[in-house]
N, C-alpha and C positions, 0 to 999 in steps of 0.2 A: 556446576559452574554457576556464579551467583549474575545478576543480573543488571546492570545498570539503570537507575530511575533518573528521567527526566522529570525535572521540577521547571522548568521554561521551553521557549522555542530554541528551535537550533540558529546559531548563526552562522551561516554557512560560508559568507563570505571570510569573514576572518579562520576559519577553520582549513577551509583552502586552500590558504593562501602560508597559513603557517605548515601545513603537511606536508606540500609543496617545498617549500623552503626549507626543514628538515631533514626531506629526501637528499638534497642538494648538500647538507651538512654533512649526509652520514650519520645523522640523528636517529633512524627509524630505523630500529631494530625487531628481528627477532621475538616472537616469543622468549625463545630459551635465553638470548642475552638479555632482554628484560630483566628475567628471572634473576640471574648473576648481579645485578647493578647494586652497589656505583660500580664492582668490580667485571673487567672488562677485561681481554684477551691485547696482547701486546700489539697485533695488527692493526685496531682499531684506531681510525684516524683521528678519533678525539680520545685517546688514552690516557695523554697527561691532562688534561681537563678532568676527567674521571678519576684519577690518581687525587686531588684537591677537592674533589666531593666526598673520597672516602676518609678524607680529614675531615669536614666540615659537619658530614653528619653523622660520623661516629662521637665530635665534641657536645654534638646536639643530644642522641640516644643516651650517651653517659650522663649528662642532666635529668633526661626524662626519668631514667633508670633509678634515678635516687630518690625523685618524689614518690610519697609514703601511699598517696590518697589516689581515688578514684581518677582516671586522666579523661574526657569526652573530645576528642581533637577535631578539630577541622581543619583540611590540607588544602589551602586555596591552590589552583593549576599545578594539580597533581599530574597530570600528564598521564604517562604508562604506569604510574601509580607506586613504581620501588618503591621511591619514600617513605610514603603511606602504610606501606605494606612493612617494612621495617619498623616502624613506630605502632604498628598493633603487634609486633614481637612481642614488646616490651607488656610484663605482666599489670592489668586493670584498668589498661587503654582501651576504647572505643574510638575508632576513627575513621572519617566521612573525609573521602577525597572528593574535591570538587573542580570540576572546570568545563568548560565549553569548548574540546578539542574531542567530538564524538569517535572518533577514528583510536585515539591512543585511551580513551575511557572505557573503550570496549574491547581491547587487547588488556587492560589493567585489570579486567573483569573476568578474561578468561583465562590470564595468568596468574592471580593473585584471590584466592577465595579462602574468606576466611571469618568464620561466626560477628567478629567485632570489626571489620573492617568493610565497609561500603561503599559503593564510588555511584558520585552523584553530577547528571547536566545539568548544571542551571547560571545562569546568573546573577552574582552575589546581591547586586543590587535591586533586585525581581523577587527574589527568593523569600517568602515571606515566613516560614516554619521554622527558621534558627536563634530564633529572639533570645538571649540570654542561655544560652545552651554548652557551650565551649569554656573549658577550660584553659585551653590550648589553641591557639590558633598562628598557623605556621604559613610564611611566603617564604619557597622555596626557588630563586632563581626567576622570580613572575611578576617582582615590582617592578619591570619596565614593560609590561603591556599594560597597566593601568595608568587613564590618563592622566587624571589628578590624586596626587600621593595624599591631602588631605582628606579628599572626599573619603577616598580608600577608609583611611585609618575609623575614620569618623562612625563609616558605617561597620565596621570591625567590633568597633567596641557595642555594639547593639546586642552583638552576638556573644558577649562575654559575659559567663558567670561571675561573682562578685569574686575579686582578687585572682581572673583570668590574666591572662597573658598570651602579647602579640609576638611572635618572633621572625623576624625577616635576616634570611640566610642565603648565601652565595648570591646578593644582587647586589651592582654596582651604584653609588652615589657619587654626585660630580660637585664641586664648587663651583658657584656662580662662572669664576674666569672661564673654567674649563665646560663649562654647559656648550656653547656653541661650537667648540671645535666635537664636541664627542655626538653632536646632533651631526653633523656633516660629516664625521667619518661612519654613521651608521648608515648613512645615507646613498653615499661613496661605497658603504659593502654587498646593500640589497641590489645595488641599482648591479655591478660588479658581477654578482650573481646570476640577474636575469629578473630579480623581483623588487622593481623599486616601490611596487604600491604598499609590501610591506619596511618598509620605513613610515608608513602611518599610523604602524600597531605598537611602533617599538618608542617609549618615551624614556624621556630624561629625569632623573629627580636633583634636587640637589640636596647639600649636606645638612643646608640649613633645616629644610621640612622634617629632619628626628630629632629636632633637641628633644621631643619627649620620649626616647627610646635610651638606656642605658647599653652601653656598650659594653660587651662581653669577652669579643675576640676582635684585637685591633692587627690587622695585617702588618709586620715587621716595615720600617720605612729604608732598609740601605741591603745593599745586595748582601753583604757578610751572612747579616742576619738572618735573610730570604733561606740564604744556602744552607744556616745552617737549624735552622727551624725543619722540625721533625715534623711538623703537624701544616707547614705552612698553607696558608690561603690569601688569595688576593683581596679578597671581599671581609668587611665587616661582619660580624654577627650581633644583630641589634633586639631590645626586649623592650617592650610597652606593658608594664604591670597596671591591674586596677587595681585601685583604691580600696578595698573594703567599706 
């Protein structure tokens, strides 16, 4: 069983406060359903949510699958680490999960062991050993805990080898109109729950902050299509290329 490295302190408040709230979802699973994800048993209360990640990161792996060359990844708030763990499948990948949730870092660690695949605590922006390192580097479902989406990116690209690439997948983005109704319905759901202090952790982006991202998968806009899309997802799939 491989071993999780801390690169920062813990933060313990936000870790919490999110396990907490998780519990509450139905989110904390299992080892063994870990192991199975995105694919989950018909019971499970977030099914069809999981039914729309096995679209999202299957369109993802089939991408990775066709690039030729060496992959080095880093999996920002890999969580229990599937992801992660699915994307060092794929043959000449190396890949670092990362995130500050000690509790599902160290279930990903005892689940998931594997030569090229390592899961790390730290804070991306503390973290000082990633400097141009990544090939690849994936937000999966975790651009709304981070405060500011530019600062994000900014420090993203530090971490990218020359003609790297950023990709952000299953996270929502809002238009200016729609920013304040969607901050007070999250507001309205933590509080609903029992946990309003996390609606402090949970932010907004809007659509404007990716013009620099090329869009890959646009979610159908009329019910027909929703219905009749094979693959569908509610969420964009967005790619930030460098430059050479």
């Amino acid at each position: 069983m491989q071993k999780v490295t801390y690169l920062s302190a813990k933060k313990e408040a936000f870790s919490d406060s999110y396990i907490a709230i998780r519990s509450k979802e139905n989110r904390v699973l299992t080892d063994e359903e870990v192991r199975q994800l995105p694919y989950t048993a018909a019971s499970n209360p977030n099914a069809n949510e999981w039914k729309v990640r096995q679209h999202s990161s299957k369109r993802f792996l089939d991408y990775l699958s066709n690039k030729k060359e060496s992959l080095p990844i880093l999996d920002i708030g890999c969580g229990n680490g599937w992801f992660s763990h699915l994307m060092s499948q794929i043959p000449n990948t190396t890949v670092v999960g990362l995130d500050i949730n000690a509790i599902e870092l160290e279930q990903a660690a005892t689940v998931f062991d594997a030569p090229n695949l390592n899961f790390v605590y730290g804070d991306i922006f503390e973290i000082t050993t990633f400097q141009n390192q990544f090939h690849i580097i994936t937000l999966n479902a975790c651009v709304q805990y981070f405060p500011n989406f530019d600062t994000l990116i900014h420090r993203l690209k530090t971490l990218l080898l020359p003609q790297g690439e950023i990709h952000i997948i299953d996270s929502p983005f809002y238009t200016k109109e729609n920013l304040a109704d969607a901050q007070k319905r999250s507001i309205a759901y933590y509080t609903n729950l029992g946990f309003p202090e996390m609606a402090n952790y949970y932010y907004h982006h809007s659509i404007e902050a990716i013009s620099e991202f090329d869009i890959l998968y646009q979610p159908p806009k009329n019910k027909i299509s929703k219905w009749l899309s094979a693959d569908y997802s509610p969420f964009m799939w967005l790619r930030y290329s460098e430059k050479s």
